[in-house]
C-alpha positions in Angstrom: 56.1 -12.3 22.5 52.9 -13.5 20.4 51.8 -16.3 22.3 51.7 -18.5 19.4 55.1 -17.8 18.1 57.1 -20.9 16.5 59.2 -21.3 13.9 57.8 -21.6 10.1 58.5 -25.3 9.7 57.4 -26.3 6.4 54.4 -27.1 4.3 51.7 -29.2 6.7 51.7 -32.9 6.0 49.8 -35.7 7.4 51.6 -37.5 10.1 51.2 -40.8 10.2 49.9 -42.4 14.4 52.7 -42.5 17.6 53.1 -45.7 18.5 52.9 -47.0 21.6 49.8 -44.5 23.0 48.3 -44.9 26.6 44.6 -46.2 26.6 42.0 -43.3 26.2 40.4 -41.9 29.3 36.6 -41.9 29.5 35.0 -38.9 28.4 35.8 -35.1 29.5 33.4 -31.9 28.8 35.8 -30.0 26.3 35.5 -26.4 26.9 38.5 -25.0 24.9 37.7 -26.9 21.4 40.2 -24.2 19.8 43.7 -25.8 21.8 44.3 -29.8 21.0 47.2 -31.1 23.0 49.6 -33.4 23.1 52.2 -34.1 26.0 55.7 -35.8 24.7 56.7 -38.9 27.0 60.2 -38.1 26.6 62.2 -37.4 29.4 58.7 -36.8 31.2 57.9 -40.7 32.0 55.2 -43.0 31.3 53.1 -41.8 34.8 53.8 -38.6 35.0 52.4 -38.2 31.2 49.2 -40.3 32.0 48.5 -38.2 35.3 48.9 -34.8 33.4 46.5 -35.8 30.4 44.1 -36.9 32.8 44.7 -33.6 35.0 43.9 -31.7 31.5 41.0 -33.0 30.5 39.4 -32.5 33.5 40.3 -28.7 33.6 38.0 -28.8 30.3 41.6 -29.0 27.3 41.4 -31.7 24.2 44.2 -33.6 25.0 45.1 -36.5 22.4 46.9 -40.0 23.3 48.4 -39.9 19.5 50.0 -37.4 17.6 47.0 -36.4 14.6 46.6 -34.1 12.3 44.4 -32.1 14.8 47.1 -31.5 17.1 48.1 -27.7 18.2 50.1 -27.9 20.9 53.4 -30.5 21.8 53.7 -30.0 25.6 57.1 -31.4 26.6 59.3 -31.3 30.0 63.2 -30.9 30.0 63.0 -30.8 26.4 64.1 -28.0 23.8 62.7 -27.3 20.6 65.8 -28.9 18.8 64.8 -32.0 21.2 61.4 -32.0 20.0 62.2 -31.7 16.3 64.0 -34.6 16.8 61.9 -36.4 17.9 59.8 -35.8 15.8 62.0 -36.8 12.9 63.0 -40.1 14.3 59.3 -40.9 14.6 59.5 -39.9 10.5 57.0 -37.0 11.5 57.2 -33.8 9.3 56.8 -30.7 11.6 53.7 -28.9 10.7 53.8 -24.7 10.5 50.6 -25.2 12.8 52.7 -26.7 16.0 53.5 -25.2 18.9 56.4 -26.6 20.8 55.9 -25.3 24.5 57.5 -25.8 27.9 55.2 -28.0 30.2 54.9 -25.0 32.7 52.4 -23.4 30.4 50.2 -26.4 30.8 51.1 -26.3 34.8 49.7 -22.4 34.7 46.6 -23.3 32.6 45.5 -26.0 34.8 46.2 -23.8 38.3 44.0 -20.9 36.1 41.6 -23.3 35.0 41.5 -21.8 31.5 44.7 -21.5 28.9 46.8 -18.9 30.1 48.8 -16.1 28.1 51.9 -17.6 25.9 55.1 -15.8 26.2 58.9 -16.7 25.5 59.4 -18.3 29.0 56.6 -20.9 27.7 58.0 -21.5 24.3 60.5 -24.1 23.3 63.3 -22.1 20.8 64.2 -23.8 17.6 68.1 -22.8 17.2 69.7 -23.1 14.1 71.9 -26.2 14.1 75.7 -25.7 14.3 78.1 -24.5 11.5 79.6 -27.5 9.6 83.0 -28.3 9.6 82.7 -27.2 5.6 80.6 -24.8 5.3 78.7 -23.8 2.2 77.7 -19.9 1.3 76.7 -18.2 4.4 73.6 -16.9 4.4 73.2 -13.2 5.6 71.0 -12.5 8.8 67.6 -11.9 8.3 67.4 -7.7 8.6 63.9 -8.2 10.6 66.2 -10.6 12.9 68.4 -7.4 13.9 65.6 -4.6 13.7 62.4 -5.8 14.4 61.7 -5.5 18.6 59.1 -7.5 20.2 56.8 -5.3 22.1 55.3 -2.5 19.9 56.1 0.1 22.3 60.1 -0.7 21.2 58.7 -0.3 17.6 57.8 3.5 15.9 54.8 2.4 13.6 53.5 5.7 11.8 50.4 5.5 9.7 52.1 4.7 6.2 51.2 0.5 6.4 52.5 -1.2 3.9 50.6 -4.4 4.9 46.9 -3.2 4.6 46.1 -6.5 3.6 47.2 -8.8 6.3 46.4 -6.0 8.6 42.9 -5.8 8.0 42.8 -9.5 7.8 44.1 -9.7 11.5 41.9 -7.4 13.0 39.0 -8.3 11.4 39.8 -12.3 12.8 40.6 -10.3 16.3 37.7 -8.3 16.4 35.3 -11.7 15.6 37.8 -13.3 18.8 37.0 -10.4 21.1 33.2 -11.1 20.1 33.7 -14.6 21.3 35.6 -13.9 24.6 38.6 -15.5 23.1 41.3 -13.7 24.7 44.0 -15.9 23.5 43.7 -16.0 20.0 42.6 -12.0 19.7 46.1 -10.8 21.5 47.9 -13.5 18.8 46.0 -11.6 16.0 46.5 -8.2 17.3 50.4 -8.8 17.6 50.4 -9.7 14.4 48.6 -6.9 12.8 50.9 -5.0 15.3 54.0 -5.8 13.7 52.6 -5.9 10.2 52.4 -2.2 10.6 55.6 -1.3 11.6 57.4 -2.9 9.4 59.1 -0.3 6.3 58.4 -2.4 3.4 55.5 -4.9 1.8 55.5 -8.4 2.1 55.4 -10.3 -1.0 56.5 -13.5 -0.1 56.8 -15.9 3.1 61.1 -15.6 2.9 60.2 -11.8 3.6 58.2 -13.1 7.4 61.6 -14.8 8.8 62.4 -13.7 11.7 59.7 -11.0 12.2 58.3 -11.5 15.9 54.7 -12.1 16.8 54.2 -14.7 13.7 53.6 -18.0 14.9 52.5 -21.0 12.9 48.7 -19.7 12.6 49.6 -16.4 11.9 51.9 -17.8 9.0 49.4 -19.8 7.6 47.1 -16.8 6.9 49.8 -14.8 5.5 50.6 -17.9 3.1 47.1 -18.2 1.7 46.6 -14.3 1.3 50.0 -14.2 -0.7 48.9 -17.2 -2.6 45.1 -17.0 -3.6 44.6 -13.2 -2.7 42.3 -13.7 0.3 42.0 -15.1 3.5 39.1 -18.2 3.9 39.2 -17.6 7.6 38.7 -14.0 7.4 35.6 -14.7 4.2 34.4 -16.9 6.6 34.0 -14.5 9.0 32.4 -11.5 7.1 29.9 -14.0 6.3 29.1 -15.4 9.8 26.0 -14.2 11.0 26.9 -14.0 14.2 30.2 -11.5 13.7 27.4 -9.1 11.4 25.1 -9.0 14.1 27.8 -7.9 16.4 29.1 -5.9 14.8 26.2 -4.3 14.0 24.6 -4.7 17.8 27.6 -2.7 18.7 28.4 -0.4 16.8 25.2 1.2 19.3 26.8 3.6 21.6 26.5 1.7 25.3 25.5 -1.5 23.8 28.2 -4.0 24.7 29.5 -8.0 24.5 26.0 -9.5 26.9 23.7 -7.1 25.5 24.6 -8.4 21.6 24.8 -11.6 22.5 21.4 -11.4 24.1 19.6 -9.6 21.1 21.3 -12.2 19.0 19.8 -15.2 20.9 16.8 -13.4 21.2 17.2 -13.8 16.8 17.0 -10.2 16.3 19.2 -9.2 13.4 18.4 -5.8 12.4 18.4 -2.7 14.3 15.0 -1.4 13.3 13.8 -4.6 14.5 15.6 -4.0 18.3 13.5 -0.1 17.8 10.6 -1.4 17.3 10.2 -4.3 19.8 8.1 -3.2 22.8 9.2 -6.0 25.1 12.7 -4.3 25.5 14.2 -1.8 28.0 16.9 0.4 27.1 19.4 2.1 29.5 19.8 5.8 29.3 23.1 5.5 27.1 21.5 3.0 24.5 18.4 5.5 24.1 20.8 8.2 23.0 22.7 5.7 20.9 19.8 4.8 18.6 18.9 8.0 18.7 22.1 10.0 17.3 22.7 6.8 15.6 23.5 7.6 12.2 25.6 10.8 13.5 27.4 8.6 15.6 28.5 6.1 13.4 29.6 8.3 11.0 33.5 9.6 11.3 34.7 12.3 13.4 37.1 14.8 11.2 39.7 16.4 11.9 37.7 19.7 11.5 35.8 18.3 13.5 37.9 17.5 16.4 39.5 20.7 16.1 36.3 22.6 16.7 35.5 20.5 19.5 38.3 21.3 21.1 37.5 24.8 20.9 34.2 24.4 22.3 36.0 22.6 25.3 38.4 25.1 25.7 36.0 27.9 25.9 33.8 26.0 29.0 36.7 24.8 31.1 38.6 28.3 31.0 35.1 29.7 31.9 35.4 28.0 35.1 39.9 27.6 35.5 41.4 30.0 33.2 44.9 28.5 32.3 43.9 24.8 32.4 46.0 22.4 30.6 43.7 20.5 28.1 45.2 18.3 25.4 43.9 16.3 22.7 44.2 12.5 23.2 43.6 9.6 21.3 43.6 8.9 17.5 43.5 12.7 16.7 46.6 13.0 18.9 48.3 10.6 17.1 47.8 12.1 13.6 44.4 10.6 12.5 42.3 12.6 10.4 39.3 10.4 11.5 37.9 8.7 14.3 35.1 7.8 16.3 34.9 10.0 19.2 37.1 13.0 20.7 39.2 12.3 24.1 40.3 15.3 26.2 42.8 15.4 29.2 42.1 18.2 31.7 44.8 19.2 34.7 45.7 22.2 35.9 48.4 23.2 38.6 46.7 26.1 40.3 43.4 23.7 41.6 42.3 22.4 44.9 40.8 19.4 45.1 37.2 20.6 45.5 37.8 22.7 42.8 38.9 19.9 40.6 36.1 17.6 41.7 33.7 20.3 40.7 34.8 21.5 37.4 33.4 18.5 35.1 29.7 19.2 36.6 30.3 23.4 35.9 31.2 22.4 32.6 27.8 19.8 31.8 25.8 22.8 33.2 27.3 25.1 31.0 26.2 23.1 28.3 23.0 21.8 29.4 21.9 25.7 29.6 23.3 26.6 26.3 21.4 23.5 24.6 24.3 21.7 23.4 24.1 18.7 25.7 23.1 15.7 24.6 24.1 13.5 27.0 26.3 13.2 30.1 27.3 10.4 31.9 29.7 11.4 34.7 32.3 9.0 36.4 33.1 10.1 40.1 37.1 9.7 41.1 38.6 6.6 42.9 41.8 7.8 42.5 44.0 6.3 45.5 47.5 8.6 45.5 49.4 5.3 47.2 47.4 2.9 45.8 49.3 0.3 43.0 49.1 0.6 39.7 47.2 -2.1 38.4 48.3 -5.4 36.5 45.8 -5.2 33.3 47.0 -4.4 30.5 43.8 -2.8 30.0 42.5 -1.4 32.8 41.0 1.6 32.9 41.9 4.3 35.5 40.1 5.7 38.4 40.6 9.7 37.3 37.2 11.4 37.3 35.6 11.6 33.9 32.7 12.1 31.8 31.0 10.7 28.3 29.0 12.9 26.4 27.5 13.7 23.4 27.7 17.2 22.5 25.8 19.3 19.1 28.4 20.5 17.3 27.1 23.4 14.9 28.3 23.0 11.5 29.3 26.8 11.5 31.5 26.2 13.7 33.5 24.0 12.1 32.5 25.4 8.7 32.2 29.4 9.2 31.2 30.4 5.5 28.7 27.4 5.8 25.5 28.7 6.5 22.5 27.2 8.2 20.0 24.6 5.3 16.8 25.9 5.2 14.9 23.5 7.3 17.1 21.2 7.3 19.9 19.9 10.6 22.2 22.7 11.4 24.1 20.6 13.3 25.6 17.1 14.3 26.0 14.6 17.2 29.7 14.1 18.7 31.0 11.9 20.8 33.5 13.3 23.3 35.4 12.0 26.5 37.0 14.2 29.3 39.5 13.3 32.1 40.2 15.4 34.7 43.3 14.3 36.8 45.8 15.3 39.4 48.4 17.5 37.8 51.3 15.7 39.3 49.4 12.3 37.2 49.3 14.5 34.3 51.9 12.5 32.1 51.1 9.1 33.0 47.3 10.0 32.4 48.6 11.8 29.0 50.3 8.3 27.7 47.8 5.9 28.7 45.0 8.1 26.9 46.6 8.6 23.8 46.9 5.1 23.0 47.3 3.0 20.5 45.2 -0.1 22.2 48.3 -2.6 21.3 51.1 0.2 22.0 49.4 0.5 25.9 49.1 -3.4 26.0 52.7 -4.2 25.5 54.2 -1.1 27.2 52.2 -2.3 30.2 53.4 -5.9 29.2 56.8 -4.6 29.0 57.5 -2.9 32.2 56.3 -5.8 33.7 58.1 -8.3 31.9 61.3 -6.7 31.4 61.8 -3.9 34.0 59.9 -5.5 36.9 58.0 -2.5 37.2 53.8 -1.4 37.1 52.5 0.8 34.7 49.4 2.2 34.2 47.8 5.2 33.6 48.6 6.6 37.5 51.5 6.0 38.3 54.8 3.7 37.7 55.8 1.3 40.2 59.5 -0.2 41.0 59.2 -3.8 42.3 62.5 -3.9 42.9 62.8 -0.7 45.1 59.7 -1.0 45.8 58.8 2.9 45.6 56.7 4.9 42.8 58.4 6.8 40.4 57.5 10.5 39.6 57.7 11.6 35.8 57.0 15.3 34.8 56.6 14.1 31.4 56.1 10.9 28.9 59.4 11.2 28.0 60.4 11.1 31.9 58.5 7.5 31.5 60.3 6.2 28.9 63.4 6.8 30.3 62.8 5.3 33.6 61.5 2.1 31.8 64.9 2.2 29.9 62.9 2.6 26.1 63.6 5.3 23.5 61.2 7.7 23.8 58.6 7.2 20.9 56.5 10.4 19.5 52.5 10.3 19.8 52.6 10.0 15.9 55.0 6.9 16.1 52.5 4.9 18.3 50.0 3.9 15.9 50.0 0.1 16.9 
């Protein structure tokens, strides 16, 4: 569930001061400006309220003695959301779309974490709708998103037909500035919501159409609102224009050039990439060098074509070496993109010992290297533990030998009646990935790979949450039986999670 899902609950309005506050606390080093708290005294006690606030703003949260405007979060105990809205009311306080009503073990788990932790439904306090009326008036039909819209996007078959490209964008351009910031909490809000947004069959046009849609809290909402409204979001204009997000997204848009090193060029006050070229004082590591210099190949989009020719070129070294290996297509292209940014390939084969699978990724980068169409390697040795867990990220990655190149694709051969420019480039720089993993691994390796991002995330969430189980790109792990379960195929792992099986195409999250 988005972690900052609440009910829409009308237009913001200013709230006028709680009565009745405790005396402010003398002053705490705020290090998460983005939460502002407030903890209800009701059915929580004088005390027990004063020792949590002061608890709080020692772990580094903004916690307010009166309800203001600035207020996020409402933390109460033994309370449900009805409860709170009450309150609320009776204090002649209109319920902002902004709030968060949660539970106060959230604020139990933050403090024990020392930073805010994930959201999900156990946190939240519900908002039911009150009870029928004795008289009752017209009913009002359910909300179709109510019945048919799932939670976790790996319920949800999202194709890539959006009918939301505008909020979409919107949200990953506002989660792709949070992931530049380190702000987990806010990117996973914004990438649920784009999540969603995707899946759904039809356009929103107005906020009635966003009732009862999951992963839309208040924040989310509000965006949505203004976008409907005026067109655009101020946030997201806000954040094309930041300085900071362009130079990031600039910085890393450098194959190998990551989170620290941008934020070090950007302190450093470079903001161009010919100036980072040119400056003598900096070292490079092998992987930036060939990033800046296949740069503008790089950057530019994979094809299909493209892909496709790859894969032939892949084909012909591995078979070379293990004639009959299975090697499939992953990633974006696998899910029916005619662009991306790179090409994935998973390599198993059956008939292998495990020397012979060990060596196969190096035979190949020879091949390669003596044939001139290497670029660059960078080869990953195995960790892979057979009885080792799968692991609890939701984003781990996996411990199967594997190998990041670039390779020179000739244009002929994705283009055979194009014939070599005189004097000019005959070819182009590619970015490619290979796996090679146990053939018994072969279909959890297969599902993990293939993405999306946001359908891995909440399958992973999922099994965890729901089934009590571990998933990851290994293996799957019963909790409750304690005991790894095999799958022969991706639809094997659906089933044992208890989802219906969704095609590669349908898991564009």
């Amino acid at each position: 569930m988005d972690p900052l899902q609440t009910a829409h609950l009308g237009p913001r309005k200013k709230r006028p001061r709680q009565t009745g506050t405790l005396m402010a606390s003398g002053p705490h080093n705020i290090r998460f400006g983005d939460l502002v708290l407030f903890i209800l005294e009701k059915k929580m006690g004088t005390t027990r309220r004063a020792f949590l606030m002061e608890l709080a703003r020692k772990k580094g949260f903004r916690v307010e003695n009166e309800l203001s405007d600035s207020v996020t979060h409402i933390v109460a105990e033994n309370n449900s959301g009805n409860d709170v809205l009450e309150w609320l009311q009776v204090q002649n306080i209109q319920a902002s779309s902004q709030l968060e009503l949660l539970d106060v073990s959230w604020l139990i788990e933050c403090m024990g974490a020392g930073k805010p932790v994930e959201m999900t439904g156990r946190h939240q306090l519900v908002v039911r709708d009150p009870p029928a009326s004795p008289n009752p008036g017209p009913q009002k039909t359910p909300s179709l998103a109510v019945q048919k819209i799932p939670e976790y996007a790996c319920q949800r078959r999202t194709t890539l037909d959006n009918c939301n490209y505008i909020f979409t964008n919107a949200f990953e351009i506002l989660a792709e500035d949070c992931e530049f910031r380190e702000n987990e909490g806010f990117y996973v809000t914004y990438m649920r919501a784009a999540s969603v947004l995707k899946s759904l069959p039809f356009t929103i046009i107005s906020m009635k159409d966003t009732e009862g849609i999951p992963c839309l809290g208040g924040r989310v909402k509000c965006i949505i609102e203004e976008i409907i409204e005026d067109g655009e979001s101020s946030e997201v204009k806000a954040v094309l224009n930041n300085e900071r997000y362009k130079s990031f997204k600039l910085f890393t848009s450098v194959f190998g050039v990551g989170l620290k090193t941008s934020e070090k060029w950007f302190r450093m006050g470079f903001r161009s990439l010919s100036k980072i070229r040119s400056d003598k004082s900096l070292t490079f590591t092998r992987m930036q060098k060939a990033g800046f210099l296949y740069y503008e190949d790089l950057v530019s989009c994979v094809t299909r074509a493209e892909a496709e020719a790859v894969n032939m070129l892949v084909k012909e070294a591995v078979w070379t070496f293990l004639p009959g290996a299975f090697i499939s297509m992953t990633g974006g292209f696998r899910r029916g993109k005619e662009i991306g940014h790179d090409v994935d390939f998973l390599i198993t084969s059956p008939e292998v010992t495990e020397d012979e699978e060990q060596q196969l990724l190096h035979k190949v980068i020879n091949l390669w290297e003596k044939k001139g169409l290497l670029l660059y390697s960078d080869l990953v040795e195995s960790t892979f533990e057979k009885l080792k867990l799968p692991s609890r990220k939701v984003d781990a990655l996996d411990h199967f030998q594997k190998c990041f190149l670039i390779l020179k694709l000739h244009h002929q051969r994705v283009d055979n009646d194009k014939s070599p420019q005189q004097g000019g480039k005959t070819w182009k720089a590619i970015r490619v990935d290979l796996v090679m993993c146990p053939y018994e691994r072969r279909a959890f390796a297969l599902l993990g790979w293939t993405g999306s991002r946001q359908f891995e995330r909440d399958l992973r969430r999922y099994a965890t949450h729901e089934r009590k189980m571990i998933l990851d790109n290994h293996a799957l792990y019963d909790k409750t039986k304690k005991t790894f379960l095999k799958a022969e195929s991706e639809e094997e792992i659906f089933t044992h999670l208890g989802l219906d099986y969704i095609e590669p195409w349908e898991r564009n999250a």
